[in-house]
C-alpha positions in Angstrom: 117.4 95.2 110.2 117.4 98.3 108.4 115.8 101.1 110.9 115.9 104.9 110.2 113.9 107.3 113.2 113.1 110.6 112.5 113.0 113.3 115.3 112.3 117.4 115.1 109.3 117.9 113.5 106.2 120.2 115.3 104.6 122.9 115.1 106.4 126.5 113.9 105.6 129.6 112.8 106.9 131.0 109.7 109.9 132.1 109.9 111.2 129.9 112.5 113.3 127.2 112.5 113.5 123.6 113.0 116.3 120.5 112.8 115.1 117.5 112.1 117.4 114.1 112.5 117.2 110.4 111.4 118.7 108.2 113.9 120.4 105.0 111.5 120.9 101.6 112.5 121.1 98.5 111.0 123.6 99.2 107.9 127.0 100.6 107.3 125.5 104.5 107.4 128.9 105.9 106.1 128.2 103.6 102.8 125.1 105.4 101.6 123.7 108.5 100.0 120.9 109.8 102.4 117.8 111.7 101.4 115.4 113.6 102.7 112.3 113.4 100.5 108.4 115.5 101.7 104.8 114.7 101.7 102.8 117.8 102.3 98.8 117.2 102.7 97.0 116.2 99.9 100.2 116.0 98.1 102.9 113.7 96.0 106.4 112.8 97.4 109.0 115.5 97.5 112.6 115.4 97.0 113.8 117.8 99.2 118.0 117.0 99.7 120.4 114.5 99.6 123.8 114.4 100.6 126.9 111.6 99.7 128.3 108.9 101.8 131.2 111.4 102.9 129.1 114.5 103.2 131.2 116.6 101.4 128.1 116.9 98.1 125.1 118.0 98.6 122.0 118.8 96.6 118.8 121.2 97.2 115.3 121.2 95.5 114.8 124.5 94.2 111.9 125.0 96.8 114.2 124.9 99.7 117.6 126.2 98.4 119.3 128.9 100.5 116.8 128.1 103.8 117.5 124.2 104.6 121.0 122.3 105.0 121.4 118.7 105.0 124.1 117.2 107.2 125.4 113.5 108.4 127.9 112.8 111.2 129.2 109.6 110.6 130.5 109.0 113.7 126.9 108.9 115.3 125.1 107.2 112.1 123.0 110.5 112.1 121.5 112.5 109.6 120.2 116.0 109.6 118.0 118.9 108.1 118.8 122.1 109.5 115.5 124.4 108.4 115.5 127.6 108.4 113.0 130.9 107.0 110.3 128.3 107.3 106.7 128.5 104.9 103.5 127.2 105.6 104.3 125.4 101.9 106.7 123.5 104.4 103.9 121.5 106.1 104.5 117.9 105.5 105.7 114.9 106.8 109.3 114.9 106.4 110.9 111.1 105.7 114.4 110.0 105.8 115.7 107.4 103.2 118.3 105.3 102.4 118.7 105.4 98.8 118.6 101.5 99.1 115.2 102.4 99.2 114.8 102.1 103.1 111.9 104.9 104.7 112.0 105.9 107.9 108.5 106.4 109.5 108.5 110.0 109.3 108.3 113.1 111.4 105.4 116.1 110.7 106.4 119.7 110.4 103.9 122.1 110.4 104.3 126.2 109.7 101.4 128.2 110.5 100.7 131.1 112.5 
């Protein structure tokens, strides 16, 4: 079945950096557009990036634009969220997802000082 694993999240404080990842399984990863979509506290779902089956097209919310970078390595059925200048308007629970419409289970980041 369909399994997607996120990994990276904690604790950082603004300014800092974190990479999240989203280990796939279950489904031809190459195939897909991937997403990265945000839940901060007390909050509605986020888009926050996606990127196409090949990698080579990307796509940034405004909010995060110029500080994160999406990524996928095929080869390791592996996607990625490189974040950088972080916020505390960061803090969420950060999901990866198939756009099937399969969720990983999550992984929390949190900026604060």
């Amino acid at each position: 079945q369909v399994q997607l694993v996120e990994s990276g999240g904690g604790l950082v404080q603004p300014g800092g950096s974190l990479r999240l990842s989203c280990a796939a399984s279950g489904f031809t990863f190459s195939s897909y557009v991937m997403i990265w979509v945000r839940q901060a506290p007390g909050k509605g779902l986020e888009w926050v990036s996606d990127i196409n089956s090949g990698g080579g097209s990307t796509a940034y919310a405004d909010s995060v634009k110029g500080r994160f970078t999406i990524s996928r390595d095929n080869t390791k059925n592996t996607l990625h969220l490189q974040m950088n200048s972080l916020k505390p308007e960061d803090t969420a629970v950060y999901y990866c997802v198939r756009a099937a419409g399969d969720w990983g289970q999550g992984t929390q980041v949190t900026v604060s000082s």
